[in-house]
C-alpha positions in Angstrom: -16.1 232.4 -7.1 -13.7 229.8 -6.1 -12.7 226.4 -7.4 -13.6 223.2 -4.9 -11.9 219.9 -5.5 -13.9 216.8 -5.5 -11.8 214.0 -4.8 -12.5 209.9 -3.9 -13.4 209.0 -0.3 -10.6 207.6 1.8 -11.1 203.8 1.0 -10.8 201.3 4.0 -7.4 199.1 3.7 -9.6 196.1 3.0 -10.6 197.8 -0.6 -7.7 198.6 -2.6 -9.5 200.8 -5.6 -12.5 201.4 -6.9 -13.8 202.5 -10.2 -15.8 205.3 -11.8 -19.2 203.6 -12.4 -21.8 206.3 -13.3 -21.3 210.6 -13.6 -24.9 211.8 -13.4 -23.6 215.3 -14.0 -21.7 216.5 -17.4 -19.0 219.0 -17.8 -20.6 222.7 -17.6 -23.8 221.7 -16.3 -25.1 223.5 -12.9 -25.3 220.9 -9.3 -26.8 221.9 -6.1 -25.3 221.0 -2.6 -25.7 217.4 -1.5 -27.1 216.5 -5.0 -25.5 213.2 -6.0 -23.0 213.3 -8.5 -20.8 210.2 -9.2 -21.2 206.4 -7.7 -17.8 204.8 -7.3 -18.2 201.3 -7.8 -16.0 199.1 -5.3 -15.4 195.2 -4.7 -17.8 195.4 -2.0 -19.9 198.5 -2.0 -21.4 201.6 -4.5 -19.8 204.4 -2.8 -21.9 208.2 -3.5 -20.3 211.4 -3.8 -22.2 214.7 -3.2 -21.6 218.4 -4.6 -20.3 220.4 -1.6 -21.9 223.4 -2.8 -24.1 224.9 -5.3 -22.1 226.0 -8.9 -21.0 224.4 -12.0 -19.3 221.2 -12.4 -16.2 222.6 -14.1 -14.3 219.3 -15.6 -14.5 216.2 -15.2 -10.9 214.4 -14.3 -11.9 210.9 -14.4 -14.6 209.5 -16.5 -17.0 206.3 -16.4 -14.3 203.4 -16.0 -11.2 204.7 -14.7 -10.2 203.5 -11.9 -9.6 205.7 -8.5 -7.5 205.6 -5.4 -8.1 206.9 -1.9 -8.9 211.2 -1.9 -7.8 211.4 -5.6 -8.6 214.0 -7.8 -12.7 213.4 -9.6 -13.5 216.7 -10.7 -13.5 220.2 -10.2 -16.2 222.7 -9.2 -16.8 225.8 -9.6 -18.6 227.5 -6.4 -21.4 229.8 -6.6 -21.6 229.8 -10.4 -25.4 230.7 -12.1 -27.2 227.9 -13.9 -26.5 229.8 -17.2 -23.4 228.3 -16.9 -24.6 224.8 -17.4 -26.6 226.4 -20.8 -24.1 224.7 -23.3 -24.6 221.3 -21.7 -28.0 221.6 -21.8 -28.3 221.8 -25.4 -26.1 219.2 -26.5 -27.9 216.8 -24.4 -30.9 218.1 -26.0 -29.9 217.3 -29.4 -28.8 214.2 -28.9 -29.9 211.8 -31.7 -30.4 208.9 -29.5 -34.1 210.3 -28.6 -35.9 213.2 -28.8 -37.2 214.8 -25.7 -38.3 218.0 -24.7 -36.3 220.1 -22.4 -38.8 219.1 -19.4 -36.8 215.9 -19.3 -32.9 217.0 -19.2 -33.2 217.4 -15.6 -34.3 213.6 -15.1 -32.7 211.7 -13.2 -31.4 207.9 -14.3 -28.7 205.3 -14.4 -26.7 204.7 -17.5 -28.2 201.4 -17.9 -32.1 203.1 -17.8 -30.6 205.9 -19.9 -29.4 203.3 -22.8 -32.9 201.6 -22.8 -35.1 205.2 -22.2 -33.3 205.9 -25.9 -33.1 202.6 -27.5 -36.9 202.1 -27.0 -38.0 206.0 -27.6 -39.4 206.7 -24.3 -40.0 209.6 -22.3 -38.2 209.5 -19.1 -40.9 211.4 -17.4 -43.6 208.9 -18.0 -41.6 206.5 -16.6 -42.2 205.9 -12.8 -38.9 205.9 -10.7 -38.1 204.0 -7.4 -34.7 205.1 -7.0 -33.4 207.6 -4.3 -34.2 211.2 -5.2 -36.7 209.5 -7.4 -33.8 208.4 -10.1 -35.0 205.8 -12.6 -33.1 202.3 -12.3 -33.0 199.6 -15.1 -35.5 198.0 -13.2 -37.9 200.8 -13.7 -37.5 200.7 -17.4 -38.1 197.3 -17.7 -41.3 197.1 -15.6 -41.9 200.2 -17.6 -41.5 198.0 -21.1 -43.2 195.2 -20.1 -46.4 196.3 -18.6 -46.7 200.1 -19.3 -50.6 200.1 -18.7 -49.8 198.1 -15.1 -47.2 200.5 -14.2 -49.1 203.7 -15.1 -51.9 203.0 -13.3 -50.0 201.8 -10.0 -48.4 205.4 -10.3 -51.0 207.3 -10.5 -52.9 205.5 -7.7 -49.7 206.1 -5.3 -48.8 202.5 -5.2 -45.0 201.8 -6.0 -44.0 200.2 -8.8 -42.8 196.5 -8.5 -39.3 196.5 -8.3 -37.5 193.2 -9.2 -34.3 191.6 -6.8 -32.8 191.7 -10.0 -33.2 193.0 -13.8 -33.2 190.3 -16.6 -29.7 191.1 -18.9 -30.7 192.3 -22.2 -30.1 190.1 -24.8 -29.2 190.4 -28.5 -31.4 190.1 -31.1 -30.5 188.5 -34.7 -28.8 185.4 -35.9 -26.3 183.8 -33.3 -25.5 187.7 -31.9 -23.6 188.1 -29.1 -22.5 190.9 -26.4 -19.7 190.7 -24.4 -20.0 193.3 -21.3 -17.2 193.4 -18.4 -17.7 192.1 -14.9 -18.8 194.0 -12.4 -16.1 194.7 -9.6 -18.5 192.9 -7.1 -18.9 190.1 -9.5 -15.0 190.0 -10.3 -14.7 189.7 -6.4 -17.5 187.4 -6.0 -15.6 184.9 -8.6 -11.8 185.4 -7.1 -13.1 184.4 -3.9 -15.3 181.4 -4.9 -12.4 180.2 -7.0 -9.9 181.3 -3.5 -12.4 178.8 -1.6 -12.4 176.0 -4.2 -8.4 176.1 -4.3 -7.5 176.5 -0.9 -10.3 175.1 1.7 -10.4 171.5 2.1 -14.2 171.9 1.3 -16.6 168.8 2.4 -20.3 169.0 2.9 -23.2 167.1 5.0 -26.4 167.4 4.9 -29.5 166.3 7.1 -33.6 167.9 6.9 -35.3 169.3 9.4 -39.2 168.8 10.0 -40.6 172.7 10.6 -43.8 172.1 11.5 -43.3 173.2 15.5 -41.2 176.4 13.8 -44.0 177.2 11.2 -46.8 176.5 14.5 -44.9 179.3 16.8 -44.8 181.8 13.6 -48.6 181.5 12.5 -49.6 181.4 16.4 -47.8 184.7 17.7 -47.2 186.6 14.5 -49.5 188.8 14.3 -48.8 189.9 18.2 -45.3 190.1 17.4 -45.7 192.6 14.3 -48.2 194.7 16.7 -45.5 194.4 19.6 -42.6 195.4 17.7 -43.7 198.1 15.5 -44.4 196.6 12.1 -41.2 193.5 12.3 -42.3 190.4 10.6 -41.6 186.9 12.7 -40.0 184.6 9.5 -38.1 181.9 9.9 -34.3 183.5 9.8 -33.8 184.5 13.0 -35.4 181.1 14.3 -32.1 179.8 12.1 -29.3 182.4 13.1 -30.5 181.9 17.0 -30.6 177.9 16.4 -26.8 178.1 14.6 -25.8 180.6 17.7 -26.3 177.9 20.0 -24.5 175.0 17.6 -21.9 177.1 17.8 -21.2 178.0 21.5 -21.0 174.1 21.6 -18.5 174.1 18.7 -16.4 176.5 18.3 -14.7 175.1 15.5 -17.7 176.2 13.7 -17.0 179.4 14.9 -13.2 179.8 13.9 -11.0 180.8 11.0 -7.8 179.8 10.0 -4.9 182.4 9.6 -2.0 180.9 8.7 -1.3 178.3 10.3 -2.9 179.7 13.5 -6.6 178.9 14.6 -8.3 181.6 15.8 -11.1 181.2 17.9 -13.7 183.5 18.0 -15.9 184.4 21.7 -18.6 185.8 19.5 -21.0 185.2 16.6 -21.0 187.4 14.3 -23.6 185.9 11.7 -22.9 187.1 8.2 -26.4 186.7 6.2 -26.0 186.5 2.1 -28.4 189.0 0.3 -29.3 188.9 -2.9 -28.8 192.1 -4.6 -29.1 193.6 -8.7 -24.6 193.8 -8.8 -24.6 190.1 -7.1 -24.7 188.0 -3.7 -23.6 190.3 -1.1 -22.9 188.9 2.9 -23.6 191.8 5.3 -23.2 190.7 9.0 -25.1 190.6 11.9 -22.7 191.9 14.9 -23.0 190.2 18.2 -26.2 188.6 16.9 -26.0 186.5 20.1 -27.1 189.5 22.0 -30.0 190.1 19.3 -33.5 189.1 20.2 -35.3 187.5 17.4 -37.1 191.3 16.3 -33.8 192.7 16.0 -32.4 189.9 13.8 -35.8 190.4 11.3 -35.3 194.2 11.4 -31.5 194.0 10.8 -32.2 191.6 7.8 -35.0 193.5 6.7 -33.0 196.5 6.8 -30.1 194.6 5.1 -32.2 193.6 2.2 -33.7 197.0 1.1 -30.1 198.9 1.4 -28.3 195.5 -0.9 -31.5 196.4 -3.3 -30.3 200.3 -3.5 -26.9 199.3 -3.3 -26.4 201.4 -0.2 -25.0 198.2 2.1 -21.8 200.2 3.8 -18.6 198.6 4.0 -18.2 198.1 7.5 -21.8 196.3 7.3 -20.5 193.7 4.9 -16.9 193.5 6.3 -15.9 190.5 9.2 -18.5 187.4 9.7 -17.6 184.2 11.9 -20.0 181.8 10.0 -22.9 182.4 7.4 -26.3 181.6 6.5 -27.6 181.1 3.1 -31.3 180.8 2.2 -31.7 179.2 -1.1 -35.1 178.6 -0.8 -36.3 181.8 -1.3 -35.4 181.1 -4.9 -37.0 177.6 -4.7 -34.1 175.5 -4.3 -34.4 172.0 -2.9 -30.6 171.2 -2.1 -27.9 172.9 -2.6 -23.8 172.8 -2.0 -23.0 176.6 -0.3 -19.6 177.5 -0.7 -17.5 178.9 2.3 -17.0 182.5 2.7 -12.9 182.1 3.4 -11.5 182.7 6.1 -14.3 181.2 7.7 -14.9 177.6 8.0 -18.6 176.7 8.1 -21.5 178.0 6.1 -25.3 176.4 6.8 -27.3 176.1 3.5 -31.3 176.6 3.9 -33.6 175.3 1.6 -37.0 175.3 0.3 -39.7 174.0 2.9 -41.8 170.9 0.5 -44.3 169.0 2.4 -43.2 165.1 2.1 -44.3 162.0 3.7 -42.3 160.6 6.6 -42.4 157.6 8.5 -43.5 158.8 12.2 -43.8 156.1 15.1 -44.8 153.8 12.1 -47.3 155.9 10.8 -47.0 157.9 7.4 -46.8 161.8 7.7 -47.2 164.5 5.5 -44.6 167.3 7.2 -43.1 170.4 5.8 -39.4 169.6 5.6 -36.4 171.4 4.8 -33.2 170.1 3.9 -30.0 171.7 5.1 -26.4 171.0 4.3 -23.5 172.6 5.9 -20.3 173.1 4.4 -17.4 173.1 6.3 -13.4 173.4 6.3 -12.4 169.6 6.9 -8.4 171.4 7.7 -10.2 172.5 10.7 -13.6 170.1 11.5 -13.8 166.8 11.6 -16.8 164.9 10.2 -18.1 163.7 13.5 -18.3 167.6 14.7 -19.6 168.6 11.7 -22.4 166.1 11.7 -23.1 166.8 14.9 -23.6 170.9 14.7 -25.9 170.2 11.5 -27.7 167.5 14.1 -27.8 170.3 17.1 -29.0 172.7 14.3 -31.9 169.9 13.5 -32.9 169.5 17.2 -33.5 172.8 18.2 -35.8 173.9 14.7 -37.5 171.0 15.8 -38.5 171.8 19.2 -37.7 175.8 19.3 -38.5 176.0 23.2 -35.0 174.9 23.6 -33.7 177.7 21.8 -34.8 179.9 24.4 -33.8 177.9 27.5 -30.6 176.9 26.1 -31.0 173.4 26.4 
């Protein structure tokens, strides 16, 4: 039986290191080919590493936390070695004091964060109904678990999937004035640094305007349904009425469309449409590439597509890396006006918002429309307020009468 070597993937130059976030195996205990067995945590992405064969994962070399360079050394296996091997493992996970389980359970698949609250609240892990790939329980799972046990149970057992949150609540001390002090995520460490990179070193203005979406909202109810038939199951939402609408505003300015290096301005002869996600480790920005050559059912399915892997954490590098400009939808959380912040090096970002019915004064009559402010934030080292106004404007016109979308007018 020989020894294999499981070391890092080769990280792209863009991510420096990444660290150990969760060993699903122990020391000693058996793994089967392709069976997950460690999830490297990046500034970007959760990177997955599988067993190359069946055996025994021998030792462990770096454990939850450390942090990990390009192909370096994780762990050792040992190839073709029985299960009985992974016997001592077994029970001392068995008699762990945390929770008592029977041995119908060790093989159970979970994050650490589900493990911690599987044995802080005494549950089995087997009556708890998993949504995670190769049916691991998530947090998420636990706490839908927690919170409405009868709900969940019966939703199993009738095949439906449990609800699954964009994001689990952070568990919160109990007793008088307690605290708990956790460290950042590497995505949220990044997420910060570059937020604080655009406050410091963007000359950051924002203007805003609304948009009326009746004529927007009209085309969706009216040819929805066809367009779900017609394209196998894509839903027609509003997003890629925006990302076509912002693809036109910013053929006619380009400035939109730049980034600075330097003190060069580089000028970009395509859109690339980077589209923020929401996901459980933070707001992630994977892009749409050459989304000016997307019809609108390939912009839904891309973002559909987009939103489900940020959910698993399975968005890949290259999916998230680049972007010419950006959309952000606040109003799927119900905000009514916001102030996005730019997405360095680029130098616009368009803010969506919630769609509220108000009354508006139209040809001197009183209104009630669905309106939606937007507000585009822009580099003022590299726009001027008179283009900037007038891409948000463009942006206005063509929600507003959608036909011209389409015939580029």
């Amino acid at each position: 039986m020989a020894n294999i070597e499981i070391k890092a993937p080769q990280l792209p130059e863009s991510v420096p290191d990444g660290r150990i976030a969760t060993w699903y195996k122990k020391a000693g205990q058996a793994v089967a080919r392709d069976e997950l067995l460690v999830d490297i945590e990046t500034d970007k992405v959760l990177l997955e590493v599988v067993a190359p064969a069946d055996g025994v994962l021998q030792t462990i070399v770096k454990a939850e936390g450390d942090t990990i360079n390009s192909n370096e050394l994780l762990a050792v296996i040992e190839a073709g070695a029985t299960a009985a091997s992974a016997a001592p493992a077994t029970a001392a996970k068995a008699v762990a004091p945390a929770v008592t389980v029977d041995n119908s359970n060790l093989e159970v698949l979970m994050s650490p964060a589900a493990r911690k609250l599987i044995e802080e609240n005494k549950l089995d892990p087997n009556s708890v109904p998993s949504t995670g790939k190769d049916g691991r329980i998530t947090k998420e799972d636990v706490v839908n678990f927690i919170s409405g046990p009868k709900a969940t149970s019966a939703k199993a057992s009738a095949g439906e999937p449990a609800a699954k949150p964009a994001a689990a609540p952070v568990p919160v001390p109990q007793g008088a004035r307690a605290e708990q002090r956790v460290p950042m995520t590497r995505l949220r460490a990044k997420i910060a640094e570059r937020l604080l990179e655009a406050s410091q070193t963007t000359a950051m203005l924002t203007t805003f305007n609304e948009v009326n979406m009746a004529e927007v909202m009209a085309l969706r109810t009216r040819y929805k349904d066809m367009f779900e038939k017609k394209h196998g199951g894509v839903r027609l939402g509003f997003m890629s009425f925006f990302v076509r609408a912002c693809i036109e505003a910013l053929k006619r300015f380009p400035a939109a469309n730049a980034s600075i290096d330097g003190n060069d301005i580089v000028y970009h002869g395509y859109q690339d449409i980077g589209v923020a996600v929401s996901s459980p480790r933070g707001l992630v920005v994977p892009v749409l590439r050459n989304a000016d050559a997307l019809s609108l059912a390939q912009i839904e399915k891309s973002i559909s597509d987009f939103g489900a892997k940020a959910k698993d954490g399975k968005l890949s590098i290259e999916e998230m890396t680049g972007g010419t400009f950006t959309i952000s939808n606040g109003g799927v959380f119900g905000s009514l006006l916001s102030t996005p912040i730019l997405n360095p090096p680029q130098t616009a970002i368009l803010g969506m918002h919630k769609i509220q019915e108000r009354p508006m004064a139209v040809n001197g009559e009183v209104k009630i429309l669905p309106m939606m402010y937007l507000a585009l934030s822009y580099d003022h080292r590299m726009i001027d307020g008179r283009e900037a106004v007038q891409f948000l404007v463009t942006v206005k016109e063509l929600l507003e009468d959608p036909a011209r979308i389409f015939l580029e007018v």
